[in-house]
VEXZA-264222 format. One line per field, with one value per residue (C-alpha): x, y, z; residue number from 1. Coordinates in steps of 0.05 Angstrom, whole numbers, always signed. Layout:
u	c(X / ...)
v	c(Y / ...)
w	c(Z / ...)
num	c(NUM / ...)
***
This chain:
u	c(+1774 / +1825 / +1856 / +1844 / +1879 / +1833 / +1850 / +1807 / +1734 / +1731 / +1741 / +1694 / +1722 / +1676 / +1600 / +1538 / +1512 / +1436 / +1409 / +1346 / +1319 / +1254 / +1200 / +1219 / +1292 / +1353 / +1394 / +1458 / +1481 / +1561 / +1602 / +1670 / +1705 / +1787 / +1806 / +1861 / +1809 / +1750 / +1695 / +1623 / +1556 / +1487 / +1452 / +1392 / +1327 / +1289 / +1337 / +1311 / +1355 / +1345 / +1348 / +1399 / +1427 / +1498 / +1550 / +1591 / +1530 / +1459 / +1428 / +1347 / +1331 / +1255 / +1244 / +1172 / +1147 / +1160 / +1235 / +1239 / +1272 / +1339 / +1394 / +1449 / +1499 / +1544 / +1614 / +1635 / +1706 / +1730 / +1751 / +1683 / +1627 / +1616 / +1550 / +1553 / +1520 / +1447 / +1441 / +1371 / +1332 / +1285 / +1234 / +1214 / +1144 / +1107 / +1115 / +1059 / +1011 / +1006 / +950 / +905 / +889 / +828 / +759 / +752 / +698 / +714 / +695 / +696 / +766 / +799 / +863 / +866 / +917 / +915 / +969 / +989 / +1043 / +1073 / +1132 / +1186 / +1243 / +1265 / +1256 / +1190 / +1154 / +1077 / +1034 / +959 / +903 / +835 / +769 / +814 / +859 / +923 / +947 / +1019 / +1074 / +1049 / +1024 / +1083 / +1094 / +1061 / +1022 / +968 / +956 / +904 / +892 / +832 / +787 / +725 / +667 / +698 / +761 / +708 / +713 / +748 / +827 / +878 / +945 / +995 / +1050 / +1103 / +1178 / +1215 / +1174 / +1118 / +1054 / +1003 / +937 / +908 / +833 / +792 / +787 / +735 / +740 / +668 / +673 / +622 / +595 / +569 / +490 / +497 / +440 / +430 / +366 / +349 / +272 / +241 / +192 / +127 / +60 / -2 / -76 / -106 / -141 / -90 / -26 / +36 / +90 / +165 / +221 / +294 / +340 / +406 / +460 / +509 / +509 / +446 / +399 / +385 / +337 / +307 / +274 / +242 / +234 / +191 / +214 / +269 / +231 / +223 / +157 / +130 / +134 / +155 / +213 / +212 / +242 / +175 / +137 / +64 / +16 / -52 / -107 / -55 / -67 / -36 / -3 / +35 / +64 / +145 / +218 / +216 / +276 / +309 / +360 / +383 / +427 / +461 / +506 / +573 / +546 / +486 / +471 / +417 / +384 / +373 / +314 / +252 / +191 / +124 / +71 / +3 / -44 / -119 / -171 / -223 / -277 / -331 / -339 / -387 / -439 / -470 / -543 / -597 / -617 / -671 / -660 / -693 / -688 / -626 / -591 / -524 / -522 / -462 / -454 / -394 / -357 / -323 / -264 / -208 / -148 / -90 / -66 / -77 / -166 / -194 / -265 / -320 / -390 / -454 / -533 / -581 / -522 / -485 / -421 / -409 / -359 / -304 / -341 / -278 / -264 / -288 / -348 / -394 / -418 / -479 / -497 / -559 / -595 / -651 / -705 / -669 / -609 / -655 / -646 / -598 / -525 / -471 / -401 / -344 / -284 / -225 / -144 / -94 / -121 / -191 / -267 / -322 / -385 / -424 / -494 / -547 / -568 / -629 / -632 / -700 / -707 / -766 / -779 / -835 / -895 / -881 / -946 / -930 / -1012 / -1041 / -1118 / -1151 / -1200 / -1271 / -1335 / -1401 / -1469 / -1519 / -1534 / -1473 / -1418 / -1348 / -1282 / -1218 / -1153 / -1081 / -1022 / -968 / -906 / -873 / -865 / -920 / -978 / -1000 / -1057 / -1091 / -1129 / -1182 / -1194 / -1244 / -1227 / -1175 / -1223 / -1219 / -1259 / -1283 / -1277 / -1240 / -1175 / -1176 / -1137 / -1197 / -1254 / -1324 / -1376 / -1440 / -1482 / -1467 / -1490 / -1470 / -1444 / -1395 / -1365 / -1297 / -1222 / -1211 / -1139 / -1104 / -1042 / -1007 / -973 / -924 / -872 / -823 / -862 / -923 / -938 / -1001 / -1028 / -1043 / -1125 / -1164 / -1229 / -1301 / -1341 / -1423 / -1463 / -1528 / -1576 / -1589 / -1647 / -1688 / -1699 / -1755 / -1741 / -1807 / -1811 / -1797 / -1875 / -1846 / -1815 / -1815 / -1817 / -1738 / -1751 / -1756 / -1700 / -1688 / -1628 / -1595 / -1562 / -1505 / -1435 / -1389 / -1343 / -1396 / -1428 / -1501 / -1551 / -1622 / -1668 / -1741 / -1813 / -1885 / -1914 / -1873 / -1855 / -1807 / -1749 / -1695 / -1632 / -1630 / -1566 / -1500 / -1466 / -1404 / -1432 / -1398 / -1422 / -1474 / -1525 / -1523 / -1573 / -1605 / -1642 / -1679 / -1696 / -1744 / -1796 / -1840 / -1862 / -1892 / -1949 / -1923 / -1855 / -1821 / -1749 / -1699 / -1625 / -1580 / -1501 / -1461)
v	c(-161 / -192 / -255 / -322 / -377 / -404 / -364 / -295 / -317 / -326 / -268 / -261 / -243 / -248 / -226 / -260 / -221 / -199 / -236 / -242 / -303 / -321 / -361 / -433 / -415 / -438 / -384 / -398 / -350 / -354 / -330 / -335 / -337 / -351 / -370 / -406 / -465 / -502 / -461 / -472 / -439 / -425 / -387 / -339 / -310 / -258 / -262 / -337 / -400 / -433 / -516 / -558 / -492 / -504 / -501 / -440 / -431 / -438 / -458 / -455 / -507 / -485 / -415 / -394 / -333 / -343 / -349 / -272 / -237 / -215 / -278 / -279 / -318 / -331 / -364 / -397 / -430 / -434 / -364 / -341 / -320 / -262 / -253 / -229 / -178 / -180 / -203 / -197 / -252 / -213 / -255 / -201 / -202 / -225 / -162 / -102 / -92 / -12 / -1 / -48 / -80 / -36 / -62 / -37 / -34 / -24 / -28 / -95 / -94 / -47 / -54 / -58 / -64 / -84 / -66 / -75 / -38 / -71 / -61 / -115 / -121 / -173 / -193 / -206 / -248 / -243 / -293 / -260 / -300 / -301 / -322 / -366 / -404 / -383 / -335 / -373 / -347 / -301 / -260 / -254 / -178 / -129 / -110 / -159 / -129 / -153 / -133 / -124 / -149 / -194 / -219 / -275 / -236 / -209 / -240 / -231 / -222 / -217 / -226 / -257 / -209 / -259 / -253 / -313 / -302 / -307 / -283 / -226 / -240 / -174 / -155 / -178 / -132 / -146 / -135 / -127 / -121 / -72 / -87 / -33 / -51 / -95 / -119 / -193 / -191 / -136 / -118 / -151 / -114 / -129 / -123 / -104 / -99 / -32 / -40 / -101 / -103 / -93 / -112 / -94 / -133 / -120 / -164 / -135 / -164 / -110 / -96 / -79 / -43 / -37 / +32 / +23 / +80 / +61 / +117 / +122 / +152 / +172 / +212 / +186 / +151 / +171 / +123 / +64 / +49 / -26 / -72 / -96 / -37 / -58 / -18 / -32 / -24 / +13 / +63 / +80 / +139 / +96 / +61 / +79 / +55 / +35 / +27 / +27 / +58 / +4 / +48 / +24 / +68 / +56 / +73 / +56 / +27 / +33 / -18 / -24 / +3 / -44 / -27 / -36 / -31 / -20 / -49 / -22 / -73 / -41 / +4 / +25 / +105 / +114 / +55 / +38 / +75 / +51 / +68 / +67 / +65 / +49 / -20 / -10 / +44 / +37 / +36 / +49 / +27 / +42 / +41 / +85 / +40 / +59 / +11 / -17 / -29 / -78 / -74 / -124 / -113 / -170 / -148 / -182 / -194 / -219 / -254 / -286 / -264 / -226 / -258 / -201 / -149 / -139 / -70 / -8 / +14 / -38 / -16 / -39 / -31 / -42 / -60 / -107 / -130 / -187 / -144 / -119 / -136 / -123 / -111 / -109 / -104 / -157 / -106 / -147 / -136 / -178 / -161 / -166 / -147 / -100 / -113 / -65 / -53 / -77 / -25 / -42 / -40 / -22 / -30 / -1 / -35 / +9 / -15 / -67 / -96 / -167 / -174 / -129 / -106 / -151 / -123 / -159 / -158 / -181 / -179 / -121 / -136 / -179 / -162 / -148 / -145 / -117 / -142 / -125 / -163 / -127 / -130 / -87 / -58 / -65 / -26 / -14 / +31 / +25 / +84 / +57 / +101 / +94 / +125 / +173 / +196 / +171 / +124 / +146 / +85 / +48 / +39 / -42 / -95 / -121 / -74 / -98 / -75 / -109 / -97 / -73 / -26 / +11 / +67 / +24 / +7 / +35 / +26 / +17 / +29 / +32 / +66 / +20 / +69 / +56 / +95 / +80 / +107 / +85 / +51 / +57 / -9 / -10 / -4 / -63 / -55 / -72 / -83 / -86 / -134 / -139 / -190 / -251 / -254 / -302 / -302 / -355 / -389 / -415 / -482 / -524 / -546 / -594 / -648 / -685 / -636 / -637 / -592 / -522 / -483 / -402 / -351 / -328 / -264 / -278 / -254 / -293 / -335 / -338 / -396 / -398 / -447 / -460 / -475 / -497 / -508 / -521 / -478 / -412 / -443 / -501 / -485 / -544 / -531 / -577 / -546 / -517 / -480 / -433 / -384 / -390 / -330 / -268 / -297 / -373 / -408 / -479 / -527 / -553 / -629 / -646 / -593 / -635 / -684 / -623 / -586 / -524 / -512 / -435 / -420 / -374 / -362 / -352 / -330 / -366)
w	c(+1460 / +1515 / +1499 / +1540 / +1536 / +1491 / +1432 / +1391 / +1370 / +1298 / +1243 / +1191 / +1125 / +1077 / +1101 / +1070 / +1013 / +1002 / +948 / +899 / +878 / +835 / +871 / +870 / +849 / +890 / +937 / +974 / +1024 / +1041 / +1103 / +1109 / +1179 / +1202 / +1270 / +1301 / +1332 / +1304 / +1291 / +1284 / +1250 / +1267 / +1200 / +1227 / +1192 / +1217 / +1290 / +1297 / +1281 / +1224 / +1252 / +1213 / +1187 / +1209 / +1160 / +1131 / +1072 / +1082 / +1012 / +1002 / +949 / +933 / +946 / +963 / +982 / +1067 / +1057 / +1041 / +1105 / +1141 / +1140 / +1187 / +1214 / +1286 / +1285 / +1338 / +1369 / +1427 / +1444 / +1426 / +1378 / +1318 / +1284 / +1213 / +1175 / +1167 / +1087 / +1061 / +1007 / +952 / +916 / +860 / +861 / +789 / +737 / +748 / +701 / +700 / +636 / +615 / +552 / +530 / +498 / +425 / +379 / +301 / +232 / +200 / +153 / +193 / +236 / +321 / +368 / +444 / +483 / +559 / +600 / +655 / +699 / +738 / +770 / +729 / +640 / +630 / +576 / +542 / +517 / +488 / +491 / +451 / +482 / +535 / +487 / +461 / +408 / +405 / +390 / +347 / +402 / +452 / +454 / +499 / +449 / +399 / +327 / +280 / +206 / +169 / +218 / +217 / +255 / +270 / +305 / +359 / +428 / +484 / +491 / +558 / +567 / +613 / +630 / +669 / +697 / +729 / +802 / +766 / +716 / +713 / +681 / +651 / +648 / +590 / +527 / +490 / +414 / +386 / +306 / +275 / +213 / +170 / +135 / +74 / +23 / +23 / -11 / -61 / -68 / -129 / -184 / -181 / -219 / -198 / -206 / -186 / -117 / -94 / -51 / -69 / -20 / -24 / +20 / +28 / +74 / +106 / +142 / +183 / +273 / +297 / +309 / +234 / +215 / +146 / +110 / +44 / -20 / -78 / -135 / -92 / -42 / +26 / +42 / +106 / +152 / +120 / +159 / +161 / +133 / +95 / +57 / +44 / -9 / -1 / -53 / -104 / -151 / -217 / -186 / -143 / -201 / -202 / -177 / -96 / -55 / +12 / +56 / +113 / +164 / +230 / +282 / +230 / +164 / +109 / +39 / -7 / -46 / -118 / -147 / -153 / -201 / -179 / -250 / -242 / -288 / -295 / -310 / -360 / -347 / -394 / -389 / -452 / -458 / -530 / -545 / -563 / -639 / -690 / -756 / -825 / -868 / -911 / -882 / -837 / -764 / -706 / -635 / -600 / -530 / -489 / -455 / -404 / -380 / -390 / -458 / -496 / -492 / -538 / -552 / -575 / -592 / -589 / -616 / -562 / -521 / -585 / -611 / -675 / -722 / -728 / -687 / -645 / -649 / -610 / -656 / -694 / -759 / -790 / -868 / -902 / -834 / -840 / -793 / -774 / -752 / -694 / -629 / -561 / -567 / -516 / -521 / -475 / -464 / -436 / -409 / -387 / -327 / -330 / -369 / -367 / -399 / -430 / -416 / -478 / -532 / -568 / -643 / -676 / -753 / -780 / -847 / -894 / -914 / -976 / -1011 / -1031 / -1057 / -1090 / -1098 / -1149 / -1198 / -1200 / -1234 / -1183 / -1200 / -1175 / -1106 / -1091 / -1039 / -1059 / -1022 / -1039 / -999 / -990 / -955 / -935 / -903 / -853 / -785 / -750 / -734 / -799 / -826 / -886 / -920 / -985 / -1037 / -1096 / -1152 / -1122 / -1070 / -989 / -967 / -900 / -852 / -902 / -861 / -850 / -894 / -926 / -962 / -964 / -1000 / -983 / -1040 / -1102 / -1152 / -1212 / -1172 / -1137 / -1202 / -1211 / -1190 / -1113 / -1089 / -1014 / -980 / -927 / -870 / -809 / -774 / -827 / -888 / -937 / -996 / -1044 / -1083 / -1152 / -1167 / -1168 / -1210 / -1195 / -1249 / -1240 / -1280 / -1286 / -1244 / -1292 / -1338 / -1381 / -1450 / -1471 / -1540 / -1567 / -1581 / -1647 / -1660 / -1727 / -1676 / -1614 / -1559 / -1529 / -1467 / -1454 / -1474 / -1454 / -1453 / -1385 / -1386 / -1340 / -1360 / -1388 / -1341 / -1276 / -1254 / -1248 / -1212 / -1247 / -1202 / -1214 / -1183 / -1197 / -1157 / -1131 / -1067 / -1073 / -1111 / -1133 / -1158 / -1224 / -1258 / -1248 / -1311 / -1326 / -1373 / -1443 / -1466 / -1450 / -1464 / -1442 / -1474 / -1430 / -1438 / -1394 / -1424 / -1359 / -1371 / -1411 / -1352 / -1320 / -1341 / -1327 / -1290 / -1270 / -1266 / -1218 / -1234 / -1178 / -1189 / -1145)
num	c(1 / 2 / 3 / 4 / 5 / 6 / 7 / 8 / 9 / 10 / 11 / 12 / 13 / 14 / 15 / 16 / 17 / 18 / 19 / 20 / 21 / 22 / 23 / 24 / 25 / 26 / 27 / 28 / 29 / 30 / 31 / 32 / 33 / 34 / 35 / 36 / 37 / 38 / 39 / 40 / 41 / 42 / 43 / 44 / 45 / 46 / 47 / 48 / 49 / 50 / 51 / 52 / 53 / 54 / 55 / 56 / 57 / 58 / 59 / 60 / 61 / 62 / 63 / 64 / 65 / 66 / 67 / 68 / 69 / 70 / 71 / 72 / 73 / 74 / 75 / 76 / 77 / 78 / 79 / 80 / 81 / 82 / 83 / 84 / 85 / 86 / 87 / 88 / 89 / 90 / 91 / 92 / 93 / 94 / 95 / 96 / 97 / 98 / 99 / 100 / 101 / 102 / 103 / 104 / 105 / 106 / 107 / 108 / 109 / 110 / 111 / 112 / 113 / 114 / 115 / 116 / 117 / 118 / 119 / 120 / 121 / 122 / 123 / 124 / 125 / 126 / 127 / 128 / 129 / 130 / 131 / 132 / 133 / 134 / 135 / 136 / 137 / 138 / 139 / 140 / 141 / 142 / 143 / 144 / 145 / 146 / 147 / 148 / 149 / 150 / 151 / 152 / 153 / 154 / 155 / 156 / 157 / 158 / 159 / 160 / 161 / 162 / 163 / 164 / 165 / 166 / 167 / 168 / 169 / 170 / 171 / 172 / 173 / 174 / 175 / 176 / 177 / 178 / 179 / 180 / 181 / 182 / 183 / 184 / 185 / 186 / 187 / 188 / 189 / 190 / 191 / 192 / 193 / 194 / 195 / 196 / 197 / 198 / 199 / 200 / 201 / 202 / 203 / 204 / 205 / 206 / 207 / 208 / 209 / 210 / 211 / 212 / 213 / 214 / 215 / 216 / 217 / 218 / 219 / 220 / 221 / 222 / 223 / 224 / 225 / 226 / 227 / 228 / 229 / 230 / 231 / 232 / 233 / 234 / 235 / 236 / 237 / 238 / 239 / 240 / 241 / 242 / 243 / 244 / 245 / 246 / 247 / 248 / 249 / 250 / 251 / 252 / 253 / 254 / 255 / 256 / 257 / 258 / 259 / 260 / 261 / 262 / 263 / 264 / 265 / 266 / 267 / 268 / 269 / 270 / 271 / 272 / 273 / 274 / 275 / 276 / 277 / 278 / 279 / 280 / 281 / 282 / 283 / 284 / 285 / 286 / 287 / 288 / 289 / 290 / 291 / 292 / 293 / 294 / 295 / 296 / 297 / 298 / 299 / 300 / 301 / 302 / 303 / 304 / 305 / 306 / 307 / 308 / 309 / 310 / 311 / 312 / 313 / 314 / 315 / 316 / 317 / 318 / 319 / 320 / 321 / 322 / 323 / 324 / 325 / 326 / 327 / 328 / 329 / 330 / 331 / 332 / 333 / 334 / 335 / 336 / 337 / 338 / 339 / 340 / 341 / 342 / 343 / 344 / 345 / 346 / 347 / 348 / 349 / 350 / 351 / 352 / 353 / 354 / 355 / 356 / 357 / 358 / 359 / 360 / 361 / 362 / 363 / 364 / 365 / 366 / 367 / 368 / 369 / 370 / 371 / 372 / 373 / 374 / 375 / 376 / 377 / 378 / 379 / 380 / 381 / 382 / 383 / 384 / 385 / 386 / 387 / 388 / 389 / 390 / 391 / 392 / 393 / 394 / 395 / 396 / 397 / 398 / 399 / 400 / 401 / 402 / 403 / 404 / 405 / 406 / 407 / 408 / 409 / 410 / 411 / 412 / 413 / 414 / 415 / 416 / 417 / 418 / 419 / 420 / 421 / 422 / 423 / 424 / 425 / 426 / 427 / 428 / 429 / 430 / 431 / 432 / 433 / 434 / 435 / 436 / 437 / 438 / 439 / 440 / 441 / 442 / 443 / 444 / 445 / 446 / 447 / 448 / 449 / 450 / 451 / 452 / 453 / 454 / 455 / 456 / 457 / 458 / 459 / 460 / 461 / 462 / 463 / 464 / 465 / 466 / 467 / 468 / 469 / 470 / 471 / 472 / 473 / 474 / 475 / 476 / 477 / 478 / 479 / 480 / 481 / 482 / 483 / 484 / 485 / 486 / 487 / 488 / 489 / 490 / 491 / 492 / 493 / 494 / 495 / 496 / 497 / 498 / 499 / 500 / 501 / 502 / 503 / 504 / 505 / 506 / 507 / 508)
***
């Protein structure tokens, strides 16, 4: 360049540099110029002046974002001007996040890691955060462990990845803690009555869904795959050990073993018969009963209980006819009764004569009975005999004979019969007298007449009426004697007030 008589422009020795400088950090840019003459500056951005920018450095107290671009600067005196070099301002931009922390799911107890990779310019710092708040300084690396996790670690974690322009705030990873099945509550034995319901729970804790599968016996039950297991109207054949497999998508448990009993009220499969027996002899009823043990058994007579009759079979010994009657059997559990149905006992008591025949002696002409009492089942039949021989048409308690004679006299005897055997009486004898008769004493002619005294030939022990009239027609009883003796001799002190009198004797 020519000189003037003004002097060279200005020199620049040192050029502005480029420079980096964090968001709201402080840059200076510097030039350095020589010249023989006063010299001025005018600092540029982008090719446009910056106003008030006018001194040999140019310093940017607050960088933001817009100040990035191409800084220069012109010196000035009074032989003329030199721009400098262009010098460039770099804000590093905040730090890149290249992978993301990644959502997780894992076993309850185990260990998990999040990590983030991220790239800058410039040192950079992290700072984790859990569900929003943060992890402190615990959890400044760029990458978050946790060991042996639990529910309560699950939620949501990010981090901020920063350098000294600023932070990166990752996506969320969400931790979700998987908890295999536990048992809370175990299924409890139970005990039944056949034909009721039986129902088993289980509770279980542990990420759903939950599958349950229940077993009896330890074979699965088909079906019964919740977490309630209902038996309706059980039988003794599903008496045993239930229990339950509770399963979810990381792993399963199995419950502990509850018993379900059974118990069988009873149930009478042989009722008691009826029976007939004889007076005397011995006599069983017994009972057929199934259920569960223990069976206690209480017999009875025409709906009242039998002291000590508390066993399966009732024995009876030397039956008698008050021992007749119904008889039932009460068969009872801890879980219930069964009566029996009624068995009637018939005792058949032979034929027992408590009176005999009594032997008798009537007068020629008179009736005569023979009787019997007896005791015994009823019907009886009677069969008379006289003198060993039937009687035909005898067959009645009581044996008259309406009018006797000689050929009646003899021993009369009878055989009581019923379904339970017969009994024969002793004899009762008739004896036939003769009708009564008089025997006319004559009178004693030396004294006073006394009355008209004659025998009657009645037999000893009978009583005999005297009756007398005057004329054949009217008869008057005027005596009653016993006979002392065969012949009874009277009197009769009245006769001589009559001129003539007749007599009768009638045995009473």
């Amino acid at each position: 360049m020519p000189c003037t008589a003004s002097g060279p422009p200005p020199v620049i020795t040192v050029q502005p540099q480029s420079q980096s400088a964090p968001l709201l950090g402080i840059v200076t840019f510097y030039v350095t110029a020589t010249s023989g003459t006063t010299m001025t500056y005018q600092w540029y951005k982008n090719g446009v002046a910056i106003p008030g920018a006018t001194s040999s450095s140019y310093t940017i107290l607050t960088v933001l974002g817009s100040d990035a671009g191409a800084y220069s600067v012109k010196v000035t005196n009074a032989g003329g001007s030199v721009m400098s070099d262009t010098a460039y301002l770099n804000i590093p931009p905040p730090p890149t996040i290249n992978t993301q922390p990644q959502s997780q799911t894992v076993l309850q107890g185990s260990n998990v890691s999040f990590s983030v990779s991220a790239s800058s310019s410039l040192s950079m710092t992290y700072q984790w955060y859990f569900n929003s708040a943060s992890l402190g300084a615990a959890a400044t690396s760029s990458t978050y462990s946790i060991s042996n996790v639990t529910t309560g670690n699950a939620g949501s974690y990010k981090v901020v990845v920063a350098n000294s322009t600023g932070g990166t705030t990752s996506q969320v990873a969400t931790l979700t803690v998987a908890v295999p099945p536990s048992i809370t509550n175990q299924p409890q034995t139970i005990s039944k009555t056949v034909g009721q319901t039986a129902t088993f729970t289980v509770s279980a804790g542990g990420t759903g869904p939950l599958a349950y599968q229940w077993h009896f016996n330890g074979t699965n039950l088909p079906g019964a795959t919740a977490s309630t297991l209902s038996l309706s109207n059980v039988q003794t054949n599903q008496a045993g050990l239930y229990s339950a497999t509770v399963t979810n998508a990381f792993g399963s448990v199995d419950s502990t073993s509850a018993t379900l009993s059974v118990f069988v009220p009873p149930a009478i499969s042989t009722q008691p018969v009826p029976q007939t027996v004889l007076a005397g002899q011995s006599v069983s009823f017994f009972v057929v009963a199934g259920g569960s043990p223990t069976l206690t058994y209480q017999w009875s007579r025409n709906g009242m209980n039998l002291a000590g009759a508390t066993k399966s079979t009732l024995t009876l010994t030397n039956v008698q006819s008050t021992d007749g009657g119904r008889y039932a059997v009460h068969v009872q559990n801890p879980y219930g009764s069964a009566d029996s149905s009624s068995a009637r006992l018939t005792v058949n008591v032979p034929p027992q004569i408590t009176a005999q025949p009594q032997s008798i002696t009537q007068i020629a002409g008179q009736s005569a009975s023979f009787s019997v009492t007896v005791s015994g089942t009823t019907p009886l039949s009677y069969q008379w005999s006289f003198n060993g021989s039937v009687l035909p048409g005898a067959t009645n308690s009581v044996l008259n004979i309406p009018s006797v004679d000689t050929s009646n006299a003899g021993d009369y005897s009878v055989v009581v019969t019923n379904v339970a055997g017969s009994a024969a009486s002793l004899p009762g004898s008739l004896t036939v007298a003769d009708p009564p008769t008089l025997a006319v004493n004559s009178s004693d002619s030396s004294g006073p007449p006394i009355g008209f005294t004659f025998q009657v030939m009645v037999p000893a022990g009978f009583t005999y009426v005297v009756l007398a009239s005057t004329d054949l027609q009217n008869w008057a009883p005027i005596a009653t004697n016993v006979a002392q003796s065969n012949p009874d001799v009277f009197t009769d002190t009245d006769s001589p007030n009559y001129p003539n009198r007749f007599y009768r004797i009638m045995i009473q």
